[in-house]
C-alpha positions as CSV (number, residue, x, y, z in Angstrom):
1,X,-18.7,0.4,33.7
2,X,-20.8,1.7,30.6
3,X,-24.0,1.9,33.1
4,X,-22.1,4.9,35.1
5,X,-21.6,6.9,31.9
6,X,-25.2,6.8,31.0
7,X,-25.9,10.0,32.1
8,X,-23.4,11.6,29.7
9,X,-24.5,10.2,26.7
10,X,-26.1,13.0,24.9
11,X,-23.4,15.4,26.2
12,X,-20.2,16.3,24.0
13,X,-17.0,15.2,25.0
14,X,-15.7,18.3,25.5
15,X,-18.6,19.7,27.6
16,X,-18.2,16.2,29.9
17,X,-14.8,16.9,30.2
18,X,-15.7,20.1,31.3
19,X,-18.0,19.3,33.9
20,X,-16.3,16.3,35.2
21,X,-13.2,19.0,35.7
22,X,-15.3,21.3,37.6
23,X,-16.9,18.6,40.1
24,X,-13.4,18.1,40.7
25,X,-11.9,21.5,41.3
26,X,-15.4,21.9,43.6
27,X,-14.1,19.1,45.5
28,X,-10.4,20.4,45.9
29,X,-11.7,24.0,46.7
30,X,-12.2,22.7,49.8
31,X,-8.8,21.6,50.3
32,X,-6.5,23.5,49.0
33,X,-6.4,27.7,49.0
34,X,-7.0,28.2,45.4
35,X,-10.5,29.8,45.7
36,X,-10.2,32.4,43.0
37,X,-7.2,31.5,41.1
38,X,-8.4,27.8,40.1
39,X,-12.3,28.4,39.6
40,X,-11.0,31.2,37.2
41,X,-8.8,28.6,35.4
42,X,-11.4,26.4,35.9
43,X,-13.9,28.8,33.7
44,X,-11.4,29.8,31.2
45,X,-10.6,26.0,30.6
46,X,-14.1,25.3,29.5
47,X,-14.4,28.3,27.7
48,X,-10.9,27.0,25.9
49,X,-12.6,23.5,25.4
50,X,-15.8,25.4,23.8
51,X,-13.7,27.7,21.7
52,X,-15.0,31.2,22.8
53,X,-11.9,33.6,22.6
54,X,-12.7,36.3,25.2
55,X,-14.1,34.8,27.8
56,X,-10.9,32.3,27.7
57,X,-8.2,34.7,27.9
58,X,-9.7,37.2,30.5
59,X,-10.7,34.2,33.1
60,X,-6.8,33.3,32.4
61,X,-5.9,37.0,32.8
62,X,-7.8,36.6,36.2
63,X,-6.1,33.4,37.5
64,X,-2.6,34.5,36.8
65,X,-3.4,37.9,38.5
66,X,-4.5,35.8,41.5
67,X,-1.8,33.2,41.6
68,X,1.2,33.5,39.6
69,X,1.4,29.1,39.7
70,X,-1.4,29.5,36.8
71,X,1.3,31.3,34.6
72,X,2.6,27.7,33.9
73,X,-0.6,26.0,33.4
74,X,-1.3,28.6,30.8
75,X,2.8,28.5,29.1
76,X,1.9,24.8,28.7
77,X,-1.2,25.0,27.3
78,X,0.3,27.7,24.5
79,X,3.2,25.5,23.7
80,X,0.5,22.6,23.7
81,X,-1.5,24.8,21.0
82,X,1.5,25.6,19.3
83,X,3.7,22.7,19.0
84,X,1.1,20.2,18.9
85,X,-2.0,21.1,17.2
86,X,-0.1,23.6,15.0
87,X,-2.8,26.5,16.0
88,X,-0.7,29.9,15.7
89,X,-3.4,32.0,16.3
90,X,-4.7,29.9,19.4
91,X,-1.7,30.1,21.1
92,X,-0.8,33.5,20.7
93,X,-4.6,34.0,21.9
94,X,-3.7,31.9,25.1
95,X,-0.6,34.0,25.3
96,X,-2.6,37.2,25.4
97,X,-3.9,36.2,28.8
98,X,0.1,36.8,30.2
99,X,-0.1,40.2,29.6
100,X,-1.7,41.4,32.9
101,X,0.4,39.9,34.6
102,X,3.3,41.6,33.0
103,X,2.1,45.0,33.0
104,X,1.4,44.5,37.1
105,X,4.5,43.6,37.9
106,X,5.9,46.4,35.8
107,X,3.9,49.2,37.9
């Protein structure tokens, strides 16, 4: 089992995580309709994992604009930042990303 991890041994945890996530949603882009709205959750995920602000919460922006169904990834992962890690500012960074969303649906 350790010989099939070789490869990621110089490679953060995070960053793995990251990659190993995005072979993955390659694979289910092929199987499910989610084209947009998951490789834009996708991106802002890693850009989460590698704590970079912007980029996060406008690739979040884009998924929920695409498909409301990332709205509750995104709730989760705010109440996961808020409750859990005790990161205020994170979460209400996450929660920025919602906004969008609201103002569409308001014009």
């Amino acid at each position: 089992m350790k010989a099939t991890f070789r490869r990621f041994e110089g490679i953060p945890f995070k960053t793995a995580s990251a990659l190993l996530l995005l072979l993955a949603g390659v694979y289910l882009l092929e199987k499910i309709n989610w084209r947009t709205s998951f490789s834009s959750f996708e991106a802002g995920f890693y850009y989460y994992l590698e704590n970079k602000p912007l980029p996060y919460v406008l690739c979040f922006a884009c998924a929920i604009l695409t498909r409301e169904s990332a709205f509750l990834f995104i709730l989760l992962l705010a109440i996961f930042e808020l409750f859990k890690e005790k990161r205020i500012r994170t979460a209400l960074r996450v929660s920025t990303s919602i906004i969008p969303y609201f103002l569409w649906k308001v014009y």
